[in-house]
C-alpha positions in Angstrom: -10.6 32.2 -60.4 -10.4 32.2 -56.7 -10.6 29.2 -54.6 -10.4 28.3 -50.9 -9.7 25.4 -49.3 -10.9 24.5 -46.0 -9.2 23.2 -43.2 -9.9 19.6 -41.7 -11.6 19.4 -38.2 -9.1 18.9 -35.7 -9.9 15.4 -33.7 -11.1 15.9 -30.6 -8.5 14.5 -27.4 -10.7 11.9 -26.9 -10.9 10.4 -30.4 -7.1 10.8 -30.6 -6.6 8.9 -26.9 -9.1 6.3 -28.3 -7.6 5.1 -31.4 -4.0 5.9 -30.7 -3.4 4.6 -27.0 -1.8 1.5 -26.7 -3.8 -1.1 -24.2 -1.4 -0.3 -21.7 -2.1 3.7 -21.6 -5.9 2.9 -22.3 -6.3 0.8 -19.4 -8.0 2.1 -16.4 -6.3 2.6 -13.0 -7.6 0.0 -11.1 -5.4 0.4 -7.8 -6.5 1.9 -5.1 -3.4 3.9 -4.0 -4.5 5.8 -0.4 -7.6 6.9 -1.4 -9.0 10.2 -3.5 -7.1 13.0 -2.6 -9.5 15.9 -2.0 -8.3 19.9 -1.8 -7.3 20.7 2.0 -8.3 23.4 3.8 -6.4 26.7 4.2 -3.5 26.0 7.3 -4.3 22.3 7.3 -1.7 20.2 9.0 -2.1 16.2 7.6 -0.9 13.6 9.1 -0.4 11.4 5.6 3.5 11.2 6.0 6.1 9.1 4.2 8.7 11.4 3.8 11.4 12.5 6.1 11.4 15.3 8.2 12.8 18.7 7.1 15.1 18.5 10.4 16.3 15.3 9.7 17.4 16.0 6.1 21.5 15.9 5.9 21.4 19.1 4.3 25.1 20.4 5.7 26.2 16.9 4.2 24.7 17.3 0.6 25.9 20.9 0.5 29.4 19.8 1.3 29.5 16.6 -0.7 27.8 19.1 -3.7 30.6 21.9 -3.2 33.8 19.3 -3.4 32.2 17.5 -6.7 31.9 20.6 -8.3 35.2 22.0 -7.1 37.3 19.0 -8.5 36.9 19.5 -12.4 37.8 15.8 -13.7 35.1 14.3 -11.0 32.7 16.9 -12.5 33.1 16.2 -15.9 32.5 12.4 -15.2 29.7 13.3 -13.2 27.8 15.0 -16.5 28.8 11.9 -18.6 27.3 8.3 -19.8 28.3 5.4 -17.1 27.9 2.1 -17.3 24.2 0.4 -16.2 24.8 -0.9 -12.8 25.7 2.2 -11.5 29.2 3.8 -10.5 31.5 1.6 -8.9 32.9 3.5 -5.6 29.1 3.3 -4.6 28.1 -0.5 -5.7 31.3 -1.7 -3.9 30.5 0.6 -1.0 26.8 -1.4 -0.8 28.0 -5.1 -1.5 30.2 -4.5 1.5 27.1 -3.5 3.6 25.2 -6.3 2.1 28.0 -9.1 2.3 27.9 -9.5 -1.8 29.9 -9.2 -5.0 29.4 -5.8 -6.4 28.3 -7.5 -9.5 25.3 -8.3 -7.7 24.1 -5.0 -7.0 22.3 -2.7 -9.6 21.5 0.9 -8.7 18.0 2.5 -9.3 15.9 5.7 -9.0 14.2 4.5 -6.0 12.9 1.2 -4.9 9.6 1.8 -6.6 12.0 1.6 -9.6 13.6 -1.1 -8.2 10.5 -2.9 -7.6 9.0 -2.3 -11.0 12.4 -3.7 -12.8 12.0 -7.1 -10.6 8.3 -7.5 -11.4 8.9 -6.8 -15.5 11.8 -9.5 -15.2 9.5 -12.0 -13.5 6.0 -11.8 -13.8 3.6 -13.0 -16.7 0.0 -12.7 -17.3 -1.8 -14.8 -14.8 1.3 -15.6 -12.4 0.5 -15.9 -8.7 2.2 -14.0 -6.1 2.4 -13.6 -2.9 1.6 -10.3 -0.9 1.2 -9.4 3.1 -2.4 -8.9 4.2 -2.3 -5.4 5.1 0.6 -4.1 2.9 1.4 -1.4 1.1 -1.2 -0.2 -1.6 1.0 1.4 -4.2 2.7 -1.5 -5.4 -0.8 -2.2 -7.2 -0.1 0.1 -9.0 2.7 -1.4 -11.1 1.3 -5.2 -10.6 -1.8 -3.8 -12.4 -0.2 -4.0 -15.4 1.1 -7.8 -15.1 -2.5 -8.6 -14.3 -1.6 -11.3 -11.9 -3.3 -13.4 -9.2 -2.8 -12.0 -5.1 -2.5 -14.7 -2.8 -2.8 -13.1 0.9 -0.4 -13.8 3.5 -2.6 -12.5 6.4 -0.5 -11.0 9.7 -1.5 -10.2 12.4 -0.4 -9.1 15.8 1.9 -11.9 16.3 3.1 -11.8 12.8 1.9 -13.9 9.8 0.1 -17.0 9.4 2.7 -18.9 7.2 1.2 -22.3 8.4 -2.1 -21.1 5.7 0.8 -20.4 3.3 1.9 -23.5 3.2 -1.0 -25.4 3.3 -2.2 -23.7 0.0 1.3 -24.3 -1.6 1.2 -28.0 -0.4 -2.3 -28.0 -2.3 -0.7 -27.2 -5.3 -0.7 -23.1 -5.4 2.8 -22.1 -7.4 3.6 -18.5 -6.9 6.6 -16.5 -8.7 7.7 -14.2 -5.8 6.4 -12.7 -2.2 6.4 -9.6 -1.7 7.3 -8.4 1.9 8.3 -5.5 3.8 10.5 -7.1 6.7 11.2 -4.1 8.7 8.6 -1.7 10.3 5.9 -3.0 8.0 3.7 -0.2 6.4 1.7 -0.1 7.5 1.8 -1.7 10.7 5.2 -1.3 12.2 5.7 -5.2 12.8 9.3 -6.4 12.1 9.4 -10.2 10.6 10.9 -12.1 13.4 13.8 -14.5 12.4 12.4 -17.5 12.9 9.7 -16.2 10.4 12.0 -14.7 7.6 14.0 -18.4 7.7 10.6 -20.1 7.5 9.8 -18.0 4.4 12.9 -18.4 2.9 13.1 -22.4 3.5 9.1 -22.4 1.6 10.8 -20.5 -1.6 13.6 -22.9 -1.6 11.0 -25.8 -1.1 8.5 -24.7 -3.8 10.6 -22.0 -5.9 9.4 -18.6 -5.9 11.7 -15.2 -5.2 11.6 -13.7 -1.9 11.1 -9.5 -2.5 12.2 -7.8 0.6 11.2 -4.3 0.1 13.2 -2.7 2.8 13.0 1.0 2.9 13.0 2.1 6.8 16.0 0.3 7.2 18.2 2.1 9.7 15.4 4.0 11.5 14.5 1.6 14.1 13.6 3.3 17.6 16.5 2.8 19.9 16.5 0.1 21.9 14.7 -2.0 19.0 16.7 -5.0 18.1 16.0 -5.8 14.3 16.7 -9.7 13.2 19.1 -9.4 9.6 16.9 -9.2 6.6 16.3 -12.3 4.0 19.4 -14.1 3.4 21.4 -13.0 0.6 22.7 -16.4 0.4 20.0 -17.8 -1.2 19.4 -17.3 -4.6 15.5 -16.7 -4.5 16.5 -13.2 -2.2 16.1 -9.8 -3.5 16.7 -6.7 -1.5 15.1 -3.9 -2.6 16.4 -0.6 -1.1 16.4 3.2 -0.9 18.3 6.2 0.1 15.0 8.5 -0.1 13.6 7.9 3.8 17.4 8.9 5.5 19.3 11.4 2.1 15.7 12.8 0.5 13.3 11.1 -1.9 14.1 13.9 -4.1 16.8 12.2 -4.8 15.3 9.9 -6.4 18.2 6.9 -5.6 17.7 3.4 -4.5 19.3 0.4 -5.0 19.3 -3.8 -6.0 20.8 -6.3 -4.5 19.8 -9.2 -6.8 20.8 -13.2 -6.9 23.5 -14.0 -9.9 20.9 -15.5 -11.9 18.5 -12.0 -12.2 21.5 -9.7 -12.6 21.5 -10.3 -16.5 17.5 -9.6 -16.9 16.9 -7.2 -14.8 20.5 -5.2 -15.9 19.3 -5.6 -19.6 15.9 -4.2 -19.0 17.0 -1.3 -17.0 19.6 -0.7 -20.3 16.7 -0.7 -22.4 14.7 2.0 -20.5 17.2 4.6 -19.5 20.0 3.3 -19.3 21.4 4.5 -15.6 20.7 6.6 -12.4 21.9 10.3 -12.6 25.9 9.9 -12.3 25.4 13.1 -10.5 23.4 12.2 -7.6 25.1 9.0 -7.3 28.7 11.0 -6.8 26.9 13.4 -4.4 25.8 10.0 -2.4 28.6 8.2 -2.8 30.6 11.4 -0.9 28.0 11.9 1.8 27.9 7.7 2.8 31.8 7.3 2.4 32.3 5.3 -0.5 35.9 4.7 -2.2 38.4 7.0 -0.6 35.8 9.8 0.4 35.4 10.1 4.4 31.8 9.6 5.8 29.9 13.3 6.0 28.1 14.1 9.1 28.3 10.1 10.5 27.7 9.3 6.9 24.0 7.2 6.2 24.1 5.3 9.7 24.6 8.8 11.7 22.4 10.8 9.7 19.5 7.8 10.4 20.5 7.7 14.2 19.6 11.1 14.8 16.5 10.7 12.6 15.2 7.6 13.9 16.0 8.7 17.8 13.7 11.8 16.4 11.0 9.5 15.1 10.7 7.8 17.8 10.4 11.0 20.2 7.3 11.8 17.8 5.9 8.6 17.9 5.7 8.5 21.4 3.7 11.7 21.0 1.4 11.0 18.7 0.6 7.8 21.0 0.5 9.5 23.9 -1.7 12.4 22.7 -4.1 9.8 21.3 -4.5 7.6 24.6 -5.0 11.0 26.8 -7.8 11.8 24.5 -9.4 8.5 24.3 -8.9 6.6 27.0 -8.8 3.1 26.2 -9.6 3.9 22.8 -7.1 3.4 20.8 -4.3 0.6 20.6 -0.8 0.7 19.1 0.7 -2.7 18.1 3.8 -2.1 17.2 5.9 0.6 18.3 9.1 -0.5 16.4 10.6 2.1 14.2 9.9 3.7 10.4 7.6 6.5 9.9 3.8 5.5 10.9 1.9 4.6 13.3 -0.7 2.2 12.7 -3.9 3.0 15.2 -6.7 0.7 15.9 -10.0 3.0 17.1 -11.4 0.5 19.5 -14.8 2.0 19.5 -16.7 0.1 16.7 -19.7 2.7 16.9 -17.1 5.6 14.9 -17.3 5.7 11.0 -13.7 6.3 10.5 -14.7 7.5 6.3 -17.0 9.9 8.3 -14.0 11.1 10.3 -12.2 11.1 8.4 -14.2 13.5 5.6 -15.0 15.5 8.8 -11.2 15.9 9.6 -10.7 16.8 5.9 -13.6 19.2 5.7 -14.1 21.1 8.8 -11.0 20.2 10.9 -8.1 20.5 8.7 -6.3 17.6 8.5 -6.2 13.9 7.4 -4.9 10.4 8.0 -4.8 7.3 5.2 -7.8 4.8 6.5 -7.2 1.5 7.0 -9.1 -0.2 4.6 -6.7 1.1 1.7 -3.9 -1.4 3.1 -6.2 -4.6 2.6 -6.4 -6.5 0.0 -9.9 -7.4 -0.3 -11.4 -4.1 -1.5 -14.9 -2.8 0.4 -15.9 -0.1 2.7 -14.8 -1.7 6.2 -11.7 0.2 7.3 -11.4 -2.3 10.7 -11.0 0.4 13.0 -7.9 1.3 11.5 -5.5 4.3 11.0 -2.2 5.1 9.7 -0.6 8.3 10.8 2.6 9.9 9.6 4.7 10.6 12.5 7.9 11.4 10.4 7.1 14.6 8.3 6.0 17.0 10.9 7.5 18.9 14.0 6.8 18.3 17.0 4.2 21.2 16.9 2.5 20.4 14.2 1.9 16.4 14.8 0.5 18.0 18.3 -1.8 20.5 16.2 -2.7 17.3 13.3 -3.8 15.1 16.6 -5.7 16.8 18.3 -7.8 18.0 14.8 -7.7 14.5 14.2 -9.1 13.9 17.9 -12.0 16.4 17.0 -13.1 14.4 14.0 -13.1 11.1 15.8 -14.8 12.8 18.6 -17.6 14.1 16.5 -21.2 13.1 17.0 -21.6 13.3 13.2 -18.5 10.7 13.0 -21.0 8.2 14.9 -22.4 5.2 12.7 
């Protein structure tokens, strides 16, 4: 007697992702990021940014620093093994003497998203207030999202931020756990925290308790001639700095690091141990050869030298972009802050252009792009408040000429007109 079995129905991806998900992966993506990304024309030339340029990257210095670690078998070896959490010592030390710390205070990451995301997971609850600048950057929504916490907007503006609203609302009883801030050459704006403002904001979290985030990763490429105050005071122990090697060395790097008060080290070490356990020992003995750390010499300047000669380039571009945009449009467009970093934010001051229009126009039939401005504010709608943010950093000289004036065309456009 013959018989067959049959087979059971396979479930179908969606019936699988809806009973096994947790409510973490099941939950929607409610941050806005920059915006839907939509497929670019053939030869377009964005101007979206955030990364270095190809000519600035210290690629002598990495292949250098590469060839002696892999020429010196025991440093090789160690290199390809375990290490402790915190990150390799020659490098730690290296940073708490930039930083003016104990090495035990600093922790290194993949990044300062990392870096970020460890902070809010050893702080934040469900339903904790926090305090975030009004523009800032969008893709730290992204990890928040999960903490599901309250936004309370520090709003800045041209002369900086309107700390006296702050404290009103924390005089009237609002308790946040942390602010986040980006101190120098804001993105998106390019505004760097004056002193007088960073001591304010530090003498509030003293006052009412909550942690000072200083998300600082354009440090080192101000323009020259820029003077930049020193950032939040490590000596208080509601400071973190949050830092990262990807905007001078590479993102691809992928290295950042910590610098944490005494009482944070503990959590924050302990849930980085629990995820995975430490940055590549590799890239951190290529870094700690390029910057100079224990009894390496500095290669090509080491980090300050590399940034000069990037940030002296930046600003070279920046100037271009500007100056390409104001011969265009006469009168029609206004720079705040020309400071340093990698953007420049633009106000359109003619209220009759659509930048969405323009902006799909520039996508569509111009070839290129820029973020709009309403992806930096925090109350979500369709009013992008005339402004811009263009990448200045990742493009020649050529090319940021090319993005403009495309950009120029779009803006131009009668079909751009509200």
């Amino acid at each position: 007697m013959t018989t067959t079995s049959t087979a059971p129905a396979r479930l179908s991806p969606e019936h699988l992702a809806g009973g096994l998900l947790s409510a973490l992966g099941a939950r929607e993506d409610r941050s806005r990021g920059f915006g839907k990304a939509t497929g670019a024309l053939p030869g377009a030339v964005p101007l979206l940014g955030g990364a270095p340029s190809a000519d600035a990257l210290p690629l002598d210095a990495i292949r250098r620093a590469t060839a002696a670690l892999t020429e010196d078998p025991q440093a090789l070896v160690a290199a390809l093994q375990y290490n402790v959490t915190p990150g390799i010592t020659p490098l730690r030390e290296w940073i708490a003497e930039r930083e003016g710390v104990d090495a035990s205070r600093v922790l290194i990451t993949n990044g300062a998203f990392h870096g970020l995301s460890l902070v809010f997971d050893a702080l934040l609850d469900r339903g904790d207030r926090i305090v975030v600048e009004d523009p800032t950057y969008p893709l730290i929504f992204r990890d928040l999202q999960h903490h599901e916490v309250e936004v309370l907007p520090l709003a800045l503006g041209e002369d900086g931020f309107d700390i006296d609203a702050l404290e009103a609302r924390l005089e009237a009883g609002a308790r946040p756990k942390l602010l986040y801030t980006v101190p120098d050459f804001h993105n998106p704006t390019g505004f760097v925290t004056p002193a007088a403002q960073r001591e304010r904001l530090t003498e509030l979290a003293e006052r009412f308790g909550f942690v000072i985030v200083s998300d600082n990763a354009y440090a080192g490429l101000g323009f020259p001639g820029v003077e930049v105050p020193a950032d939040y005071d490590l000596g208080s122990e509601l400071v973190v700095h949050v830092r990262t090697f990807s905007k001078v060395l590479g993102p691809g790097l992928r290295l950042g690091y910590l610098v944490l008060p005494t009482w944070l080290v503990g959590p924050v070490t302990r849930l980085r141990a629990n995820q995975d356990q430490h940055s590549s020992v590799l890239v951190q003995s290529v870094v700690e050869r390029i910057v100079g750390a224990g009894d390496h010499a500095p290669l090509d300047g080491g980090l300050d030298g590399i940034a000069d000669r990037a940030r002296a380039a930046y600003a070279d571009r920046f100037d271009l972009v500007a100056g390409l945009l104001d011969a265009a449009l006469p009168g029609g467009v206004t720079v705040d802050h020309r400071s340093g970093g990698i953007f420049l934010w633009a106000r359109v001051e003619d209220e009759g252009v659509d930048l969405a229009a323009a902006q799909q126009l520039a996508r569509t039939r111009f070839g290129t792009d820029a973020v709009l401005g309403r992806f930096f504010f925090l109350e979500e709608g369709t009013e992008d408040r005339g402004r811009l943010r263009i990448g200045i950093s990742h493009l020649p000289e050529d090319g940021l000429r090319t993005g403009v004036e495309r950009l120029v065309g779009a803006l131009t456009s009668p079909e751009a007109r509200r």
